[in-house]
ZAMARGU-4260 file (C-alpha; in steps of 0.2 Angstrom, whole numbers, plus 5000, padded with zeros to 4 digits):
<rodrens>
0) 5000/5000/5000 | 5008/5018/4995 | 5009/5031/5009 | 4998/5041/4999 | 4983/5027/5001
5) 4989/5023/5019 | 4987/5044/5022 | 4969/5041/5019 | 4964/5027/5031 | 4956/5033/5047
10) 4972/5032/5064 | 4966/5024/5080 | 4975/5026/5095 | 4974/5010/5107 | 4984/5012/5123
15) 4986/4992/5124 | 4999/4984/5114 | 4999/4982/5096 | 5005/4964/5090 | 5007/4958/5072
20) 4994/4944/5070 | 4983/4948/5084 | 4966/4953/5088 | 4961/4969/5099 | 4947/4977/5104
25) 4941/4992/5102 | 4932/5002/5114 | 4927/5017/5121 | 4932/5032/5112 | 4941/5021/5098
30) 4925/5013/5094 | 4915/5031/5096 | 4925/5035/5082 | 4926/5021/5072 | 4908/5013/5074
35) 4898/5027/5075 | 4907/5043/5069 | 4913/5036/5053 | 4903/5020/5054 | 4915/5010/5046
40) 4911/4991/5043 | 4919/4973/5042 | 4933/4972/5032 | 4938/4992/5032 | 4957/4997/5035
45) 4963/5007/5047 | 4981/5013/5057 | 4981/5008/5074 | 4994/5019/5083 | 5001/5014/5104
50) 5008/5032/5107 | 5023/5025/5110 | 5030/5026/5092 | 5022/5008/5087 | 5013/5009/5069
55) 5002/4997/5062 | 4990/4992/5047 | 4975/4985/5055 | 4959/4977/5048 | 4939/4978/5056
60) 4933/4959/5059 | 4919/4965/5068 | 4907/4981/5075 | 4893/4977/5086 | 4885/4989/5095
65) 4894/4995/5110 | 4911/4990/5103 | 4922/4984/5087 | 4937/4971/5086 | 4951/4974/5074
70) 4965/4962/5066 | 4983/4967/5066 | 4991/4965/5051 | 5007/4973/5048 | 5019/4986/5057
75) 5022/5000/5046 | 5037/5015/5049 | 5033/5029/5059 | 5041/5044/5051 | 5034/5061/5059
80) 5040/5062/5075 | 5054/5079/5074 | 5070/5076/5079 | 5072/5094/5089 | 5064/5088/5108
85) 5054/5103/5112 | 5046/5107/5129 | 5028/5117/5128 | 5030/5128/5147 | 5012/5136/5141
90) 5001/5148/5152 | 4984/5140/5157 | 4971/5151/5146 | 4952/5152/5148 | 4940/5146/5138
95) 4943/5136/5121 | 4961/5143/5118 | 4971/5131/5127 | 4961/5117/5117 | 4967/5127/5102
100) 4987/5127/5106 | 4987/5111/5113 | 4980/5103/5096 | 4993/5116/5084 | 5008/5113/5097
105) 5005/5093/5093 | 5003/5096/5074 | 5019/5107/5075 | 5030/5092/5084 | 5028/5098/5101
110) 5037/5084/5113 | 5029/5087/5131 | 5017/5102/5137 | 5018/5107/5155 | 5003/5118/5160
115) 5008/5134/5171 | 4997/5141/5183 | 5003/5161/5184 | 4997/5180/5187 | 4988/5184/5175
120) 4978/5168/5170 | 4963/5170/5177 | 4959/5150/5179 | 4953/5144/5197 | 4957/5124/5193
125) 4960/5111/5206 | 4953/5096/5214 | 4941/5085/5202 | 4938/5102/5191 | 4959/5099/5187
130) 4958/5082/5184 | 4944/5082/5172 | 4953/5098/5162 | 4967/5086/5162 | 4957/5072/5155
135) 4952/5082/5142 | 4967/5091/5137 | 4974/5073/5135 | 4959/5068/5123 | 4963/5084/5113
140) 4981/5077/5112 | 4976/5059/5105 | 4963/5066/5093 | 4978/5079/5086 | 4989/5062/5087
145) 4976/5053/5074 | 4974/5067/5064 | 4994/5073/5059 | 4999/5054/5058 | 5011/5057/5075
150) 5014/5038/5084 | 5021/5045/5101 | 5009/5055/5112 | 5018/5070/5118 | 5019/5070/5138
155) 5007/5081/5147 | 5013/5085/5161 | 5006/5089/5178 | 4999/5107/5181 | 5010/5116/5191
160) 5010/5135/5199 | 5024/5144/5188 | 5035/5148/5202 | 5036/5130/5208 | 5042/5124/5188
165) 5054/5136/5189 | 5061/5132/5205 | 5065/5114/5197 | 5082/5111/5193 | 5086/5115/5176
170) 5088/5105/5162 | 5100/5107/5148 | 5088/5116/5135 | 5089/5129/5126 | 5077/5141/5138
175) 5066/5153/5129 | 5053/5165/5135 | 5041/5175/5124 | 5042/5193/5128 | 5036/5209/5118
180) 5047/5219/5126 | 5063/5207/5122 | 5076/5216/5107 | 5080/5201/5100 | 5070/5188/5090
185) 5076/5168/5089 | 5087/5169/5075 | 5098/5179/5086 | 5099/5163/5096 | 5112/5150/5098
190) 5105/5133/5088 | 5099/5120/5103 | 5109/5107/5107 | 5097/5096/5118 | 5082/5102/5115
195) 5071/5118/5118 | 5059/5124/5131 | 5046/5137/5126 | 5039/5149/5141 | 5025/5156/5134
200) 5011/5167/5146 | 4994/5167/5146 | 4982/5180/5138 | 4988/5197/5148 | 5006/5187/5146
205) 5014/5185/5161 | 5019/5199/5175 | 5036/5208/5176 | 5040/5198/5193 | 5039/5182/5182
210) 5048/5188/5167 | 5061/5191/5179 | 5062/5176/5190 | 5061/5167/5172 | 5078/5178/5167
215) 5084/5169/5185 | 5079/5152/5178 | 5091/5153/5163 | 5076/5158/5151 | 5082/5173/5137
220) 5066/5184/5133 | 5065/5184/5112 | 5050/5195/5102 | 5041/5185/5085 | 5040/5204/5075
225) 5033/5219/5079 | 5014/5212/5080 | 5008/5207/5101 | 5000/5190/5097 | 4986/5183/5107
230) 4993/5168/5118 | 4986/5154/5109 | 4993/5161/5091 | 5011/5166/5100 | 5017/5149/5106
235) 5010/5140/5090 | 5021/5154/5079 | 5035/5151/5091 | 5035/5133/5086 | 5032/5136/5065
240) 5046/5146/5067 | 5054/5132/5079 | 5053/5122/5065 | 5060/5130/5051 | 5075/5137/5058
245) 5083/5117/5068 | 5069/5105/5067 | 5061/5098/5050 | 5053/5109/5042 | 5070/5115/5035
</rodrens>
């Protein structure tokens, strides 16, 4: 089968392991999709994905009425996972927006998110109310997952106030915060060695006191042009721009 014809068969993602020559079922929110949005039938091919970088061609041996079983049939190559390791430090925004950059930072090849708490955010999350945000953040990470053709499930990580992630010893990546105010832009900015993490604030951006305990964290403040973007377009240019000057889009 060409990539082109395997680019057009629906991609489930199982969190169970995928074996060549085996049967698995399919439930919940995999048959949700398979059985009654696309209502596909017996003998219709799909990609089952385990979102830890397994690929494989699968076939429908049957769908009943609460849930569907497939055959595997053969493991294919995974070839969209970016080879620059990229850290999403992203604001916690209202409404639909964090929906929105979650979904476009997987599409762009985003490695893990890790949900801020800070200032300006204006979201009162915790308890049971957290954990189901969470939940549903994750789904908007799996359907992303099915939809660009990515095998791994980037990490998302657990919510934390801003203050306590930067108190966390520092890994090697290059650190980068999203600033308005910053004179330089990334290209001024030494290629990344290990990987990158992206600090981006939430809508408001974030206070002058974070900026600045950021600047102690080992973050440098860059600007993306001369336009303010709204926190759910600014990380997402971040990453294009990620992209084209070290990841794969070069």
């Amino acid at each position: 089968m060409s990539r082109r014809d395997l680019n057009r068969l629906p991609r489930i993602y199982l969190s169970l392991p995928l074996v060549v020559g085996e049967t698995v079922p399919l439930d919940g929110t995999a048959f949700g999709h398979v059985g009654r949005v696309l209502r596909l039938k017996p003998d219709a091919a799909l990609i089952l994905f385990d979102g830890l970088g397994g690929t494989f061609a699968a076939t429908l041996v049957e769908v009943g009425k609460r849930d569907a079983r497939a055959r595997v049939t053969e493991a294919l190559p995974s070839e969209a996972e970016p080879p620059l390791r990229i850290v999403l430090a992203q604001g916690i925004s209202r409404g639909d927006r964090m929906d929105y950059t979650l979904q476009k930072a997987v599409e762009l090849g985003v490695t893990a998110v890790q949900p801020l708490f800070t200032e300006r955010g204006g979201v009162d999350l915790a308890g049971e109310r957290l954990a189901r945000k969470v939940q549903h953040w994750r789904g908007i990470i799996i359907s992303a997952c099915e939809q660009c053709g990515r095998s791994r499930l980037p990490e998302l990580r657990r919510p934390l106030a801003l203050a306590d992630w930067l108190a966390r010893p520092a890994q090697r990546d290059l650190r980068v915060l999203l600033d308005p105010t910053a004179r330089q832009g990334l290209r001024e900015l030494p290629a990344p060695i290990h990987g990158l993490t992206l600090l981006v604030g939430p809508e408001g951006g974030l206070g002058p006191a974070e900026i600045a305990r950021a600047g102690r964290g080992g973050f440098t403040g860059v600007r993306l042009g001369p336009r303010i973007l709204r926190t759910e377009t600014a990380g997402v240019a971040a990453l294009a721009a990620v992209q084209t000057l070290w990841g794969d889009w070069n």
